[in-house]
C-alpha positions in Angstrom: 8.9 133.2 109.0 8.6 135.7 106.1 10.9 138.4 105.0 9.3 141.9 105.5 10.9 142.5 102.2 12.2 140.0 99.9 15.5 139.4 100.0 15.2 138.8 96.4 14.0 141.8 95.1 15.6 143.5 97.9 18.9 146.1 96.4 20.2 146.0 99.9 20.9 142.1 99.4 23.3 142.5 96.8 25.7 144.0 99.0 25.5 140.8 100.8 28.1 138.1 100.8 27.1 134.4 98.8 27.2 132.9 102.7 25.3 135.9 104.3 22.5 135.7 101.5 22.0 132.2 101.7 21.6 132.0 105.1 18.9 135.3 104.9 17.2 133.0 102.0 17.2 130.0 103.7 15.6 131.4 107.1 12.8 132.9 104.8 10.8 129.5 105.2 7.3 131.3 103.8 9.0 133.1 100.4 5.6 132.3 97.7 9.3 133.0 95.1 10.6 129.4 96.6 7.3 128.0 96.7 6.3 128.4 93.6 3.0 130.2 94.3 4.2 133.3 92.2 6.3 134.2 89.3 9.8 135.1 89.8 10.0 138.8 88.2 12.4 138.7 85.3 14.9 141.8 86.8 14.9 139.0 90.1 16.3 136.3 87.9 18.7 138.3 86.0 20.1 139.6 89.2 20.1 136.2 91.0 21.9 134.7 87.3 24.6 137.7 87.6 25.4 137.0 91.3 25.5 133.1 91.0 27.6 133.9 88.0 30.2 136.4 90.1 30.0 133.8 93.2 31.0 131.2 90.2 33.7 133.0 88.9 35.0 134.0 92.4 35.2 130.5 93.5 37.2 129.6 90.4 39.8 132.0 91.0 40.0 130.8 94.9 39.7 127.5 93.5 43.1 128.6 91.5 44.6 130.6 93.8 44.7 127.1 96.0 46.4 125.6 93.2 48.6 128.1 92.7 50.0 128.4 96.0 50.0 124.5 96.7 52.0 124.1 94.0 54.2 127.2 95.1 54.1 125.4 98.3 55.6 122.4 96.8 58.2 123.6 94.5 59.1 125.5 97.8 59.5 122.1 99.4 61.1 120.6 96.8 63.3 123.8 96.3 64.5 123.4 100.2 65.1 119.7 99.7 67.1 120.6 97.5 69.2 123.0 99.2 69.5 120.8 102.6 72.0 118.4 99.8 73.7 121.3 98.6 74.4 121.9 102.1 75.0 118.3 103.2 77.5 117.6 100.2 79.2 121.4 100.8 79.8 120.3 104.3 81.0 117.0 103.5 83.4 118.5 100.2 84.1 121.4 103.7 85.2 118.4 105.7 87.4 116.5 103.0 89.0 119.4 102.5 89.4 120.0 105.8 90.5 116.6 106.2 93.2 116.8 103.1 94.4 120.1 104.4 95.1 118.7 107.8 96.6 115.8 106.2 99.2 117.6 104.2 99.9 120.2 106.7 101.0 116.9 109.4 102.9 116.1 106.0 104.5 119.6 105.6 105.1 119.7 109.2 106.9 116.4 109.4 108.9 116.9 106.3 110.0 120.0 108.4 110.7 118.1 111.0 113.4 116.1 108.8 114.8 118.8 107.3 115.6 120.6 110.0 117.1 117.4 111.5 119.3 117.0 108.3 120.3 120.5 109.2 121.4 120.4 112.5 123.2 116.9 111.4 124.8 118.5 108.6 125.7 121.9 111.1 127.1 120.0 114.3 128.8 116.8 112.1 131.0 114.1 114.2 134.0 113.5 113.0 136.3 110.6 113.3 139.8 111.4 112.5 141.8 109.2 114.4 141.3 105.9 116.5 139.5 106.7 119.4 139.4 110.8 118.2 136.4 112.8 117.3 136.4 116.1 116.1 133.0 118.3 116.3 133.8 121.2 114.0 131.1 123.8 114.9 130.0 126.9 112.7 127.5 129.8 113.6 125.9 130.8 116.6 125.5 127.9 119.3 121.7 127.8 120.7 120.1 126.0 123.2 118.4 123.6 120.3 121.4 123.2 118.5 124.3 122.6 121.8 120.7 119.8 123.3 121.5 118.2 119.5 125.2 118.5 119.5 124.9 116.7 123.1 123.1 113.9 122.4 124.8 113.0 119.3 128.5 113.3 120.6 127.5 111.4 123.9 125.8 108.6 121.6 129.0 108.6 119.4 131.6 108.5 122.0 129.7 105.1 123.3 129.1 103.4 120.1 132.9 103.9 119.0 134.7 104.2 122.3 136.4 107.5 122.1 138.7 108.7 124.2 138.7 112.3 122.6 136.8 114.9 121.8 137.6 117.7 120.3 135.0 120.8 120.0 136.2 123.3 117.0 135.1 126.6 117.6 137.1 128.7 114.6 133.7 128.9 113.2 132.0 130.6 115.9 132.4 134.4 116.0 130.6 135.0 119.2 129.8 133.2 122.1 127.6 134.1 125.1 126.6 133.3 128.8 124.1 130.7 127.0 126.1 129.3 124.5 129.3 128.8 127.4 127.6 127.3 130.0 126.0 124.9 127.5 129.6 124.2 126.1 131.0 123.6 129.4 128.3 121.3 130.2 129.0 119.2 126.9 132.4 119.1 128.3 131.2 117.5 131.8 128.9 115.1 130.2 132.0 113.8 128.1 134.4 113.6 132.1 131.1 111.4 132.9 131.9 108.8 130.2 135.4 108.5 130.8 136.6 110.5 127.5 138.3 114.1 127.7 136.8 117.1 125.7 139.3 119.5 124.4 138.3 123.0 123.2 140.4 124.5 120.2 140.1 127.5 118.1 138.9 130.3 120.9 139.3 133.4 119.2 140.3 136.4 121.0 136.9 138.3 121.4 135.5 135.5 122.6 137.5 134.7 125.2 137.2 138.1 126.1 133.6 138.0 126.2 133.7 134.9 128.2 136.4 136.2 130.2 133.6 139.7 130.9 130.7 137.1 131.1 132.4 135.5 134.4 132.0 131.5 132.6 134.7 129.4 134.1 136.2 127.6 131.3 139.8 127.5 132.2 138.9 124.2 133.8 138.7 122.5 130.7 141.6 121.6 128.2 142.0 124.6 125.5 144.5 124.6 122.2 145.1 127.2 119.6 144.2 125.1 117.0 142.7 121.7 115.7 146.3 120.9 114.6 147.5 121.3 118.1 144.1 119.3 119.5 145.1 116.3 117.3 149.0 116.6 118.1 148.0 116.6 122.4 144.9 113.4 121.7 147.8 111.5 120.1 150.4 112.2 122.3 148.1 111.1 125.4 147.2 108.0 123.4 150.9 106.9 123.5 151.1 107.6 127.1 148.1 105.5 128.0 149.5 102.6 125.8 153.0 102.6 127.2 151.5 102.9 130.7 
């Protein structure tokens, strides 16, 4: 097979890409060029030489282009290794920290926890002031929490030391309300239960009228004017029982 015009000499062919005109060479298996059986014309040479050279010079740059971007590709890869330990230590510094925080929040929360028992100790303090009397001087308002605190303490007191007495203080407490009365006249129960006698002292006058308004029945329970006259009845009873 023979070209009807030489692909050589041909201007057409330049427009040709390097895998396009070798193919068109190759297939021309009768081309007296490639055989040798006439002279290559110098302008055929020169323009083979140029496109040889450009093909040459355009694989280079593909040939660095490749290396380029495979080391781009790498430094990428290395560049995301790197970040997936940044990440993995900032989540593990994240959980620490976490951790810590968590830690010294159960801390914070349990040193709260002591306080405010040191406070309700220190606001609802037992008092013994006589054998077999204790004297619960309260102050402030009387809340569900605090009268649950004041309960359990005076009940655990009045077993360890036997009392026979005891006497709830209220010239401290300005105001009392359904709540606060009902819890007080349950302390007062509890204390029947055990075998010891509660005795309320200090009412003042607007709050046994609020009671009074509230409808709370405390005229069941043993009332004085004062802590003075609380201590005078609790001894005076404590003779009786030992002469009886």
């Amino acid at each position: 097979m023979r070209c009807e015009r030489c692909c050589l000499e041909d201007p057409a062919s330049e427009s040709l890409d390097l895998d396009s005109y070798c193919r068109k060479l190759t297939a021309c298996t009768e081309c007296p060029l490639q055989q040798g059986t006439a002279a290559i014309p110098r302008e055929v040479l020169l323009s083979q030489i140029r496109r040889l050279s450009l093909a040459a010079r355009q694989s280079r740059q593909q040939q660095n282009r490749i290396r380029q971007l495979e080391r781009e590709q790498k430094e990428l890869a290395q560049e995301i290794q790197r970040s997936d330990e940044r990440v993995a230590k900032l989540e593990q510094t994240q959980k620490a920290t976490a951790q810590a925080a968590d830690e010294q929040l159960r801390a914070q929360l349990e040193l709260l926890a002591q306080q405010q028992a040191s406070i309700m100790a220190l606001a609802t303090p037992i008092i013994q002031v006589w054998d077999g009397v204790l004297v619960l001087p309260l102050i402030g308002q009387l809340d569900a929490e605090r009268m649950q605190t004041l309960t359990v303490s005076l009940l655990t007191e009045l077993q360890q030391r036997r009392a026979r007495f005891a006497v709830l203080d209220l010239t401290g407490v300005p105001t009392l309300d359904e709540s606060s009365a009902q819890h007080l006249y349950r302390v007062a129960t509890a204390v029947r239960l055990l075998g010891a006698e509660a005795l309320l002292c200090g009412l003042r006058s607007q709050v046994v009228q609020t009671v009074t308004s509230l409808g709370v029945e405390l005229s069941s329970l043993s009332t004085t004017r004062s802590l003075q006259d609380a201590l005078r009845r609790c001894i005076a009873l404590t003779r009786e029982m030992k002469r009886a």
